[in-house]
N, C-alpha and C positions, 0 to 999 in steps of 0.2 A: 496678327490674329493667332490665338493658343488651340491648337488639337487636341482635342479629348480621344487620349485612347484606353486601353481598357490594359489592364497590368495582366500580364501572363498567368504569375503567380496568383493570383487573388481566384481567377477564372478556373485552374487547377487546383488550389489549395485542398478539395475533395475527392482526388483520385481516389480509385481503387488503391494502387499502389504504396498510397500511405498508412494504410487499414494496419494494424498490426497481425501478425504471421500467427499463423498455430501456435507453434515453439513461443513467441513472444507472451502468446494469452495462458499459456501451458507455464509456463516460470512466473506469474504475475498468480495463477491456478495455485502453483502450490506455495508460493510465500503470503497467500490470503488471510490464514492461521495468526502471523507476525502482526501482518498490517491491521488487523481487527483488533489485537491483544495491544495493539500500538494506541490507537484507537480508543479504546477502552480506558490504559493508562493515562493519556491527554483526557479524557472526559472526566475521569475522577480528579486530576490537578486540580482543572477548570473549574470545578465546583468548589474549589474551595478559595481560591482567588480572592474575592469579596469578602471574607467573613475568617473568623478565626476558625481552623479545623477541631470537629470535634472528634470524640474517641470513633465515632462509627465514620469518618470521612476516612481519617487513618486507616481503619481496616479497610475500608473501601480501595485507597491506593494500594495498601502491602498486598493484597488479592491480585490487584491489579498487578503489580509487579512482577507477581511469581507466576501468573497466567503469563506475561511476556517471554519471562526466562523461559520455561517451561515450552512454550512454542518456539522461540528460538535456538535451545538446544534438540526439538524433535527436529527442525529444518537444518541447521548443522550437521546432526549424524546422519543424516537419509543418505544415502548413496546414489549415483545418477541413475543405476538400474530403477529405483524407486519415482523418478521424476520424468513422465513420458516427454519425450524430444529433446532431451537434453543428452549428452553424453557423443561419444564415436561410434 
């Protein structure tokens, strides 16, 4: 005869404990900017996937592009005084 028993992990898999931390939602808080611009950039591809790109898709991506740069050099120069919980 087989035992049913119940898996530890499955039963905890929703602790408190796994929640993510200030600090963890504080660095996700400030590279939001990137992930959007990131975002952004994959949704303009996207749309042109299916179909030959016209001139307004193009601009759509190049927009998109320099929005990414753009957010990616403001989160590069920050300094950790500018990023709450990060830093010593």
């Amino acid at each position: 005869m087989n035992h049913i028993v119940t898996v530890q992990e499955a039963v905890t898999a929703f602790a408190e404990w796994l929640e993510p931390t200030d600090a963890e939602l504080n660095a996700i808080d400030s590279e939001m900017p990137v992930i959007l611009a990131d975002v952004d950039l994959l949704d303009a591809q996207l749309i042109t996937l299916d179909r030959t790109p016209s001139e307004l898709d193009a601009q759509r991506i190049r927009r998109a592009w320099r929005r990414l740069l753009t957010a990616r050099c403001e989160q590069a120069n920050r300094t950790t005084e500018d990023m709450p919980g990060v830093g010593a």
